[in-house]
C-alpha positions, 0 to 999 in steps of 0.5 A: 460492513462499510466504512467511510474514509471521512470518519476516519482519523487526521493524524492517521492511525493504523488498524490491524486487518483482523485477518483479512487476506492481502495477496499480491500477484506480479508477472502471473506469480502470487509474490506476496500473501498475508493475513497479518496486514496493517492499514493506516487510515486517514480522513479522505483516503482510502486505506494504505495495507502493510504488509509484513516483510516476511510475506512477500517472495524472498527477492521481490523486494529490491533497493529503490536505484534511486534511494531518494527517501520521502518524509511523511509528517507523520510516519517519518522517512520512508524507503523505497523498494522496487518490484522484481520478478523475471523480466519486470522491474517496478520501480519505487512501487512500494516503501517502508519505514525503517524507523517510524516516529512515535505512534506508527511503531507497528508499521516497522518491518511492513511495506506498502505497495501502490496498487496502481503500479502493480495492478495489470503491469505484466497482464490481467492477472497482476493486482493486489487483492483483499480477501480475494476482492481486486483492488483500485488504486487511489487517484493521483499517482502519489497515493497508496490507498487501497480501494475495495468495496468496504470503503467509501467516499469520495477519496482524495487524490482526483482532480480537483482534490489536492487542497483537501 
């Protein structure tokens, strides 16, 4: 089944996987792995998966060093979390939100991942995966949209997007 992300809602709404299977693997390690993931999904991105804390590896979720929060307009203040496992740190590869504003309540207690920071950043074998498919990351550094074979666009985030 495809989707595309133009039929997707603005403001965002999270969506319960259905049990698809989110797995992270860094530094050759599975570090996180969950069939109770959320998306949000936004007109023009690709989805952002959310992981239930509990599903990642005891220790590979560290403090941000820099602990500068961000402000979505619609989820609220987000926390940044670095990844870590033997010899890698990651930084502010991932985020939460501790108290989210009305509407986006499920997303306490799951953390966001950017693909683009995890995928090949110890070897060919680190990347987030849905279902066992790799993900792309979402163009523009910025973003944490999860681009699989279900989705369709085009995505915000190339050159030329930032006004969308």
């Amino acid at each position: 089944m495809s989707e595309s992300v133009w039929d997707y809602p603005r403001p965002p709404a999270v969506d319960a996987t259905g049990g698809e299977e989110v797995r992270v693997v860094l530094g050759g390690t599975e570090v996180a792995r969950t069939t109770r993931a959320l998306r949000v999904l936004e007109t023009s991105h690709p989805p952002t998966y959310y992981l239930p804390q509990a599903a990642f590896v005891l220790g590979v979720l560290r403090a941000a060093r820099d602990g500068h929060p961000t402000v979505c307009e619609f989820k609220g203040t987000a926390t940044y979390w670095d990844l870590v496992v033997p010899g890698v740190r990651l930084p502010r590869a991932s985020w939460s939100y501790a108290s989210p504003r009305p509407g986006f309540e499920l997303l306490r207690g799951h953390v966001a991942l950017m693909p683009g920071a995890v995928d090949g950043a110890t070897g060919v074998a680190d990347g987030c995966f849905v279902d066992d498919e790799r993900v792309r990351a979402q163009e523009g550094g910025f973003y944490g949209g999860w681009i699989t074979s279900r989705v369709t666009g085009p995505f915000k985030g190339a050159p030329g997007t930032r006004g969308w």
